[in-house]
C-alpha positions, 0 to 999 in steps of 0.5 A: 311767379309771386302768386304762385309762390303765395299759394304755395305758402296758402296751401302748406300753412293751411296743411299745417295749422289745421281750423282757426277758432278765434285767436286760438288754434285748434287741431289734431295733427297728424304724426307724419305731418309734425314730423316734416321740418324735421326731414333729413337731408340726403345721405343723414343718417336716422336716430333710432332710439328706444320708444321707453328708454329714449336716451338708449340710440342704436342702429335700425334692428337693434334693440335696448340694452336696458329692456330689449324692445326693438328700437324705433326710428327717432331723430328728436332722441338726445335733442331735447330734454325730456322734463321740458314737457309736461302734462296740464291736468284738471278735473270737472268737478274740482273734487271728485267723489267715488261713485260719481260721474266726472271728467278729467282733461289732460294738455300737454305743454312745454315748461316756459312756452305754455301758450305754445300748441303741443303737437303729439304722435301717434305712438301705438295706435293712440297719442295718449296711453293712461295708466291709472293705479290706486296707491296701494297698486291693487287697481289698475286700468289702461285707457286713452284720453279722446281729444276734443275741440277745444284742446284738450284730451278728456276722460268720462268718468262713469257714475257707479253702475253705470255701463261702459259704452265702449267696450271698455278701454277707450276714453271711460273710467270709474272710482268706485272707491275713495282714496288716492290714485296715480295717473301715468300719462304716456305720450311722444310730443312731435318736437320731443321724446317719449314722456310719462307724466306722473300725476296724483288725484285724490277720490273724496269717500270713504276709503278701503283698508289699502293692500299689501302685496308681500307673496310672489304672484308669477302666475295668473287667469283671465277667462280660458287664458292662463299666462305664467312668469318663468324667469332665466335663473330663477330669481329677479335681481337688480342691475342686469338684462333679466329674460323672462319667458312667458308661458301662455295657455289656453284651457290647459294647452300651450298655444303661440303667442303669434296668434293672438289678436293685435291689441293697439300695435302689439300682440301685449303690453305689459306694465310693471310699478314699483310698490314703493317709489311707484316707478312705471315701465311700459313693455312690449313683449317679443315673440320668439318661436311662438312665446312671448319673451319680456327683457328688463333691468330693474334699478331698485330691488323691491316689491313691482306689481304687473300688468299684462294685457292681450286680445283674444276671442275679441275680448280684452284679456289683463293678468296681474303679476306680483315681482319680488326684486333682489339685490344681485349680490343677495343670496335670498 
């Protein structure tokens, strides 16, 4: 019986912890096995919790009051805090050059256990989705750190020119021009909540004239796909659930959203930054009779550049937006 119960203890540690190199352990854990010592007895009830707004918790079907994504099964929301995790990042180079081939790597940690291993979820097909926007927010792009042996998860920079090997939005980016950048790194810790980790690099070179973005861009064009921002009473305002209806066409005709190809679990993604505390959210549009619809709340009025993004004839396909946010009491 005792041996039994030690190859029992063998083949579960061994589930668990993955390769030994050293005294270092090093994996890649999958998210269905983080997640079983936080199983629940029979007769608990789940958490579902909203995948941005993690402190919004619901029943299953329901959706966020303050976006109105669909909530997804969460039994860590409300549990721990979300600023206990956070993002190690580091660059070879130690400085970057615009134009230049490099490497950033990310690691995420917990604050005060750093030696601790950072398990994370597959959260929409990748365990990491990083945002990377200039300052002045007029560049954008959307890729995922690759996770290599020794820990960490790393993106290539590519040297100006050089073609993408990967169809461009994996693990590859470029800085063809100098300045400062912001990296959002979206990820969901096993033991954890849903966490955007706001890092800051600077590109070495000389630096354009930054941009200013002071007209409403509701509209725009990508290829044969035309996508335009129609919103429920006409303007954008703070403090209220804001339904955007979100019209998408295709050499002219209205087509159904529901067509499209999948694109890293959903039919679009969309992102929206605030051009002055450059405050990030990430949304997934609902489809409802064949249009997409967007729902979010907006803090702060203001000026917030938009991202969206969708696949279609196998080709990734990102129009950018330009929202002009007002007071709810204003009468502009």
């Amino acid at each position: 019986m005792k041996n039994v119960k030690k190859l029992v203890f063998f083949l579960l540690s061994t589930a668990i912890t993955g390769c030994v190199t050293g005294d270092k352990i090093i994996e890649e854990v999958d998210s269905t096995a983080s997640l079983q010592h936080h199983a629940h007895l029979p007769g608990e009830d789940h958490i579902f919790a909203c995948p941005m707004h993690f402190e919004v918790t619901g029943k299953e079907g329901e959706s966020c009051s303050k976006c109105g994504m669909q909530l997804e099964h969460n039994d860590n929301a409300g549990k721990q805090s979300n600023d206990s995790f956070y993002m190690e990042f580091s660059t070879s180079p130690g400085i970057i050059e615009a134009g230049k081939e490099a490497a950033l790597y990310f690691n995420p940690k917990i604050k005060g256990r750093e030696k601790e291993l950072v398990p994370l979820e597959i959260h929409h097909e990748k365990k990491i989705h990083l945002i990377i926007v200039s300052e002045d927010l007029s560049y954008f792009d959307h890729i995922h750190p690759e996770y290599k042996a020794n820990g960490d998860y790393e993106i290539k920079v590519l040297a100006k020119g050089k073609p993408y090997t990967d169809k461009k939005g994996q693990n590859e980016t470029k800085f063809e021009t100098a300045g400062n950048y912001i990296l959002f790194a979206d990820f969901k810790p096993s033991i954890g909540n849903n966490t955007v980790d706001k890092i800051f690099l600077k590109v070495n070179g000389n630096a354009l004239s930054p941009k200013k973005f002071d007209k409403e861009k509701l509209s725009g064009t990508s290829g044969d796909y035309t996508v335009s921002l129609i919103p429920d009473g006409v303007k954008l305002v703070t403090g209220a659930l804001m339904n955007i209806d979100v019209l998408l066409k295709s050499n002219g005709k209205i087509i159904d959203a529901s067509a499209l190809e999948n694109y890293l679990g959903a039919k679009a993604h969309m992102v929206m930054i605030s051009t002055n505390e450059k405050n990030y959210l990430h949304i997934h549009p609902n489809i409802v009779n064949g249009r997409f619809k967007l729902n979010t709340t907006f803090e702060k009025a203001g000026t917030y550049r938009g991202w969206l993004q969708f696949k279609a004839d196998d080709t990734l396909h990102t129009i950018d937006f330009v929202m002009m946010v007002n007071e709810a009491d204003s009468e502009k």
